[in-house]
N, C-alpha and C positions, 0 to 999 in steps of 0.2 A: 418421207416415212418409209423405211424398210417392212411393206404390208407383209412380204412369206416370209418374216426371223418368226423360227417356231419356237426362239427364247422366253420361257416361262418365268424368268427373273421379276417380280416387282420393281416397280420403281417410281419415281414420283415425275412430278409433274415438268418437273425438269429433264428426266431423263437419266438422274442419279441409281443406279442400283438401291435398294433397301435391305442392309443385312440383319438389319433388327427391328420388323416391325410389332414386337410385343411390347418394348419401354422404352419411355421416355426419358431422358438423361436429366438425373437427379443429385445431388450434392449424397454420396450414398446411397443406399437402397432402399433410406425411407422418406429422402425429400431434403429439401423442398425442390422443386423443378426450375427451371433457369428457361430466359425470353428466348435464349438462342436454341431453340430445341425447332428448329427449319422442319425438319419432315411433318412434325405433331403442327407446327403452326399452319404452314399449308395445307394440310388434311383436314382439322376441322373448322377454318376459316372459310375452305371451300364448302364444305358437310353443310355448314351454318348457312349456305347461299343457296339449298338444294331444292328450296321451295319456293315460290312466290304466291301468293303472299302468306300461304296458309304457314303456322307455324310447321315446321320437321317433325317436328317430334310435340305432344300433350296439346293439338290440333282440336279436338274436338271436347268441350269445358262449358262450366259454369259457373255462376262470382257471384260472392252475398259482401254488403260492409256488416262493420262490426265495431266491438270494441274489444281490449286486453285488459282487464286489472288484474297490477300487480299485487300480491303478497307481501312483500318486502322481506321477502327471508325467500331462502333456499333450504328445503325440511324444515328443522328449527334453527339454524341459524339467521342471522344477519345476512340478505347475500352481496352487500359492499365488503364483505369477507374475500369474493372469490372476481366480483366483477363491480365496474363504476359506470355502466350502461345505466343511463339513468332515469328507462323505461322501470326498472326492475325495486328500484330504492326505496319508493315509498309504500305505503300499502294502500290501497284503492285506489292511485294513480290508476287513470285509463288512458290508452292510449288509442284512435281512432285505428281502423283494420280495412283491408280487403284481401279476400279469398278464392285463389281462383282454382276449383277442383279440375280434374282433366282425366282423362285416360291418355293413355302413353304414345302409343303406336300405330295407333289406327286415325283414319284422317276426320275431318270434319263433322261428315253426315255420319259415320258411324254410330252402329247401335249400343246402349253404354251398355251393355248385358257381355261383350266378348271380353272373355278371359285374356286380361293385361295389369301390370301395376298401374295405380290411381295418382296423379300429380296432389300435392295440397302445399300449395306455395302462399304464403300469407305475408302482406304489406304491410308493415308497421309505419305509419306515420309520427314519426316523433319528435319531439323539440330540437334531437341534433340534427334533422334529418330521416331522411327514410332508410330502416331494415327489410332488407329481403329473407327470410327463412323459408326457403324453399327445398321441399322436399317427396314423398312419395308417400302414397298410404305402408307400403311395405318397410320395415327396418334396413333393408340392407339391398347389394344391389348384383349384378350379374360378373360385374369386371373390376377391376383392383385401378387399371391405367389408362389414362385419357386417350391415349393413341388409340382404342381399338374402339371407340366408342363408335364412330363412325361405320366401322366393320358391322359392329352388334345391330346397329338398329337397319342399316341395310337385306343382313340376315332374318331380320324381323317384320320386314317390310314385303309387298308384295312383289312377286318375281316380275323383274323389267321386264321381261319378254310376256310373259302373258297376265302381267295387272291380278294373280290371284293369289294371294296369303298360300303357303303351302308350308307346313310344319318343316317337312325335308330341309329348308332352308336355315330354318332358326336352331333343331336338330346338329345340325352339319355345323354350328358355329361354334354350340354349347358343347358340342361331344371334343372339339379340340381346345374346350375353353376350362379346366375342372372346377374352376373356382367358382364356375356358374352352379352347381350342384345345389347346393346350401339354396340360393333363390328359386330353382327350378320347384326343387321341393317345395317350399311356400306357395309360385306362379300356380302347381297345376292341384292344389289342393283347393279348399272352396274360399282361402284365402284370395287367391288371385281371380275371384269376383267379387267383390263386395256388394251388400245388397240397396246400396247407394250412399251419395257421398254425407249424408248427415251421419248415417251409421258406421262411422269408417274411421281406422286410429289413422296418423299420422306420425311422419320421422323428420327430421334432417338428413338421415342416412349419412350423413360425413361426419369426420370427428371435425369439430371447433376449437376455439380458444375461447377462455372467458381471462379477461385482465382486468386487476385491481388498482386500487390507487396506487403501489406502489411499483408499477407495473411487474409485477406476479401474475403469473398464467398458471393453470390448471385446461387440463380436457374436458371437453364436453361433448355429449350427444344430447339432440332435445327430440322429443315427443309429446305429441297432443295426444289425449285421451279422450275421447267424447265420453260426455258426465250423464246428463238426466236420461239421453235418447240411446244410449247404452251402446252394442257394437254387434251385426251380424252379416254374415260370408252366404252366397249361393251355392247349392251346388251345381253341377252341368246342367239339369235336368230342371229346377227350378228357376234358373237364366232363359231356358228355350223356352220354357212356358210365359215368362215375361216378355222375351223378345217378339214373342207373335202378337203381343196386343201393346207394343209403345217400343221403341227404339229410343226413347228418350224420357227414361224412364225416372230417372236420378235429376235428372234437369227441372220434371215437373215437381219430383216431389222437394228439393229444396224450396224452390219459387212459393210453392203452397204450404207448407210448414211456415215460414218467414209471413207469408200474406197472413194467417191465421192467428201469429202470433206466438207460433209455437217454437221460440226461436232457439236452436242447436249451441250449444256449449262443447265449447274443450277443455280441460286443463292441462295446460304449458308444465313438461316434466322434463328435468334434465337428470343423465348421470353425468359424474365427474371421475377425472383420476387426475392423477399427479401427472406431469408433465415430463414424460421420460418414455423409454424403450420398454417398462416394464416386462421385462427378463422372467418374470417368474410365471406369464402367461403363455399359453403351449400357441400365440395368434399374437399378429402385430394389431395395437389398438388402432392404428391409421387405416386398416383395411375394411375397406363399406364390403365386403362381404361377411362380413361377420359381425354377431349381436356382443355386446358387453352382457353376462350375466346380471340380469339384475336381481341378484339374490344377493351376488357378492358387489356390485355396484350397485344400488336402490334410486328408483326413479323419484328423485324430489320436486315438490311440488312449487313453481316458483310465481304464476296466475293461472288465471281462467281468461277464454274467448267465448265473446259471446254474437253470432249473428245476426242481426236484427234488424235489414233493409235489404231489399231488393234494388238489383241495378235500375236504373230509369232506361238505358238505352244500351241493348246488347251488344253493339259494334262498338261504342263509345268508351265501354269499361270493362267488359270481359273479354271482349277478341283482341282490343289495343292496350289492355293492362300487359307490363311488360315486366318480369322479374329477372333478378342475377344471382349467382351465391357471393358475387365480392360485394354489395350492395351492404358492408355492414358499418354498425354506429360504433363511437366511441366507447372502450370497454368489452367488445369483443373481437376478436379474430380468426386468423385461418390457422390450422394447424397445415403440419404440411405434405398431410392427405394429397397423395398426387391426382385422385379422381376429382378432388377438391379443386385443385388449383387451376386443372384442365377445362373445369366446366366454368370458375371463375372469367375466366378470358373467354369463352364460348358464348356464354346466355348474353353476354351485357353486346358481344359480338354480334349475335341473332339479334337482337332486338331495334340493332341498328340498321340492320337492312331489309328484317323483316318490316317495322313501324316506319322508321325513316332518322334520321340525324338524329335530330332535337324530340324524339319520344320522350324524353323525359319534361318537356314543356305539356305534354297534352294533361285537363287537370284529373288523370287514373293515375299517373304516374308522378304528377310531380309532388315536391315534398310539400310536407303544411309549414314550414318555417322559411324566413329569409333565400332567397337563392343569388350568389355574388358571384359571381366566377367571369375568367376573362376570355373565354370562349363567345366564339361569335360565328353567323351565316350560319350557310347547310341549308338542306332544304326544308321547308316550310319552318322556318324561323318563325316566331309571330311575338317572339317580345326579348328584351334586350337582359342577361341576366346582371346588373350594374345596382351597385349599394344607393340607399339617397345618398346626394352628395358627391357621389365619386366623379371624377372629371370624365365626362366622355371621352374626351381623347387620346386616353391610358387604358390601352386595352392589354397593359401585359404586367409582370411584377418581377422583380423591383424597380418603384419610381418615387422617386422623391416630388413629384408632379401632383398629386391628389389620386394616385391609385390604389389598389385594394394592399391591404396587407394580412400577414402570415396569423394566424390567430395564436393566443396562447397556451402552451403545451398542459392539459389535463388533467395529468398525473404524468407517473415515471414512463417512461416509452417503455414498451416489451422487447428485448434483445436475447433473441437464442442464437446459441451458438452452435458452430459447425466447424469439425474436423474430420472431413472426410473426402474422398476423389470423386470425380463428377464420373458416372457411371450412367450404363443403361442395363438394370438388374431388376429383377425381383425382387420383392419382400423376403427378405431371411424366412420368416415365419408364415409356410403358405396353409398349412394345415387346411388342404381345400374339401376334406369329406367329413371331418371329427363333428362343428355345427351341425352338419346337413344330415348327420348321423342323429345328433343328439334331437333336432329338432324333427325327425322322422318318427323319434320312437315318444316323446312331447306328447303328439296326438293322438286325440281320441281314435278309436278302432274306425266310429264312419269316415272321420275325414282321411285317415289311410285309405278306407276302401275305395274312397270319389279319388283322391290322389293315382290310386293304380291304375281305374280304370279313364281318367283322362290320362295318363300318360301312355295306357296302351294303344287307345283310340288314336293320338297324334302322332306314335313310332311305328305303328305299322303301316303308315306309306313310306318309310325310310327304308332307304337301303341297308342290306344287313349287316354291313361294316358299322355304321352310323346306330346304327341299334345294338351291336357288340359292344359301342364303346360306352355309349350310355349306362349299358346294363353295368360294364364294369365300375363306372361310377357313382352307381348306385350302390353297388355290391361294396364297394370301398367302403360306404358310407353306414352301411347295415347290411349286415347279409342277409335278413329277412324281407329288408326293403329288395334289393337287386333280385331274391327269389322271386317272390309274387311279381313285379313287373313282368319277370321272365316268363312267368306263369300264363298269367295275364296278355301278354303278349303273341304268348303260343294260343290262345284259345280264338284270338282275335281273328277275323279272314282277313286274308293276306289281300294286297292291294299292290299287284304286279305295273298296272299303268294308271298313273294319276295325275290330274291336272288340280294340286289344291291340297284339303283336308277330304278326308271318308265324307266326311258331314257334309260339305260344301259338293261333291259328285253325287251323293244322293239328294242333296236341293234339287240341283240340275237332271237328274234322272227323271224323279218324279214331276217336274213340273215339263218334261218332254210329255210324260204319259198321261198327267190330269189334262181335265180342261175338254172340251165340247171342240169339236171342228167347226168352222163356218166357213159361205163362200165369202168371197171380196165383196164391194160395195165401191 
């Protein structure tokens, strides 16, 4: 290794230069992504490895089961209209559930009171199998493509060199990032605390497919809505007052709602659109930075969730329950969301070397229906997945011998098409400040005011380049908004040397100056 080349070139792990690490090479510039995409696959296959055993990333969680009934309509329709998922078809069909809440970013023992998006990824055990929907309490997300995922949450992570979260970092990622805006604004309002996970909406955050019998697709987005226990946000200031008396705050009050019997409902909401580029929108519908109006798209009601057991064994079902977003059933699919398809290959990647091979044999994760398949070994195997009847000694397909065969086809297969060059671009339609506009001026007056002053309290350890570019993205987005930060910003004391957040050097300050001397012992 040449240790003095003072060449600042990226490159991977090979040793290849990197002339594009913004996107990943898509059939066009809105997908779908292709397996040969070498840089993205090394990047977050490694990302996926970066922990042991603790998950990377929604590390520190809580899990209740449950059940789904559905509706059997979507609004008032039929929804065999739109999808032949066949959790969905009948009406009070139930479908057994697990739920595992998390915060994002922060590790294990973390206090759930820090400002981060909320995991709410929920397990459908169904007759064809298991659905994964997994998704975030916030609608929408920081980045458009899989490649930088990796980037973002090391940015958001604490500095390798001294182990302490410091804004400057996650700043520094967002300010070259614009499309982060739109969620920033959400993150640093009283939204990006919620005042625990009963009280808390949930998203899918990716656009979907829903497919009909005759395999017709349509887009979707879905959201939970918490129903009886309603829905409320912290602000900074009532977090800190919680964090002093529980760091685990959200964890008791699930476990004790559910012991009481007081058990937490959602109702399952999707919107839909036609399955196209739709041109007349000023935002491409693929892009998880941005909300679908739901004025002009209406969230329909398709069931309810309802929680009502406690895990028996924390390690057993909440640390080793393992979710994926390609985890899905008959009747729906993926759109070709590249954040989507990125994290697809990712989770089910994580789970396998976080849990071990065959995690999908332990019983949190495994399905409640038959399991056939000619997969075998790995580690901690503990039972053979083989139909009655099938011949042991056909462990592959096709065999005219007594081995498994192909099931039959559903309905019509879904088939979209594509005419376009395999590229690595942008979304045509980035419109990174118009939402983050719209949804700035949305809010009420306090939650702007906790908005300004969490972002001034986190921008003033940054450096002023990184605080310029902020504020112009701000300013992009409302120019009331980018004033008051500005404002806000100037009034703040500045913070020439830091190790961290303000918040986090005045812990350590004062707790240098509390406290009684004594001698040894």
């Amino acid at each position: 290794m040449d240790m003095d080349n003072q060449d600042m070139t990226l490159t991977n792990r090979q040793g290849h230069p990197i002339s594009d690490n913004q996107n990943i090479r898509t059939v066009g510039n809105r997908g779908p992504s292709t397996l040969e995409n070498y840089h993205y696959i090394e990047k977050i296959s490694h990302f996926d490895r970066e922990r042991i055993p603790e998950r990377v990333v929604h590390a520190r969680g809580a899990g209740a089961h449950g059940y789904f009934e559905a509706y059997g309509k979507v609004g008032n329709e039929p929804v065999a209209n739109y999808t032949r998922a066949k959790l969905f078809q009948e009406a009070g069909k139930q479908t057994p559930v697990f739920v595992r809440f998390s915060t994002v970013v922060h590790g294990g023992h973390s206090p759930e009171t820090l400002r981060d998006p909320r995991g709410f990824a929920t397990k459908f055990y169904t007759e064809d199998g298991n659905w994964d929907l997994v998704g975030n309490n916030l609608k929408i997300f920081f980045i458009r493509d899989p490649l930088k995922f990796p980037d973002m949450v090391h940015a958001f992570k604490p500095d390798p060199v001294t182990n302490l979260s410091n804004p400057e970092r996650m700043f520094d990622f967002v300010s070259n990032t614009p499309e982060a805006t739109h969620m920033i604004t959400f993150l640093f309002s009283p939204w990006g605390i919620p005042a625990n996970y009963r009280q808390m909406q949930g998203s899918g955050v990716n656009t979907y497919k829903w497919v009909n019998q005759a395999g017709e697709a349509v887009l979707v987005k879905y959201h939970w809505q918490p129903l009886k226990q309603g829905m409320k946000n912290l602000t900074q200031q009532e977090a800190e007052r919680i964090q002093a008396k529980n760091a685990s705050h959200a964890t008791q009050d699930l476990y004790e709602a559910i012991e009481r019997g007081d058990y937490p409902e959602w109702e399952l909401c999707v919107q839909i659109l036609s399955d196209d580029e739709h041109p007349e929108l000023d935002f491409d519908p693929l892009d998880p930075t941005k909300l679908w109006d739901h004025e002009q798209f209406p969230f329909l009601p398709v069931g309810k969730m309802v929680l009502n057991r406690n895990p028996e064994n924390y390690f057993a079902e909440v640390e080793q329950s393992a979710f994926g977003t390609g985890v899905l059933v008959d009747g729906l699919d993926f759109s070709d969301d590249k954040l989507l398809q990125g994290r697809t290959f990712s989770y089910s990647d994580t789970q396998r070397h976080r849990v071990g091979t065959n995690y999908l044999q332990l019983p949190i994760n495994a399905p409640r229906t038959r399991i056939a398949t000619n997969q075998r070994d790995g580690q901690m195997a503990f039972v053979v997945d083989k139909a009655p009847g099938q011949n042991p000694h056909v462990n592959y397909e096709p065999s005219s011998l007594g081995g498994l065969k192909e099931a039959a086809p559903s309905g019509k297969e879904h088939e979209p098409a594509y005419q376009a060059k395999l590229v690595r671009e942008k979304l045509s339609r980035t419109n990174d400040f118009g939402q983050a506009g719209d949804t700035y001026r949305s809010f009420e007056e306090w939650v702007r005011e906790d908005l300004i002053l969490n972002l001034a309290e986190a921008l003033k350890v940054c450096k002023p380049h990184i605080q310029e570019k902020m504020l112009t993205h701000f300013t992009n987005a409302d120019q009331d908004y980018g004033k008051r930060v500005s404002e806000a910003l100037a009034r703040a004391k500045a913070t020439s040397e830091h190790l961290g957040s303000s918040s986090n050097k005045e812990g350590a300050e004062l707790a240098e100056q509390a406290g009684k001397r004594s001698d040894g012992y």
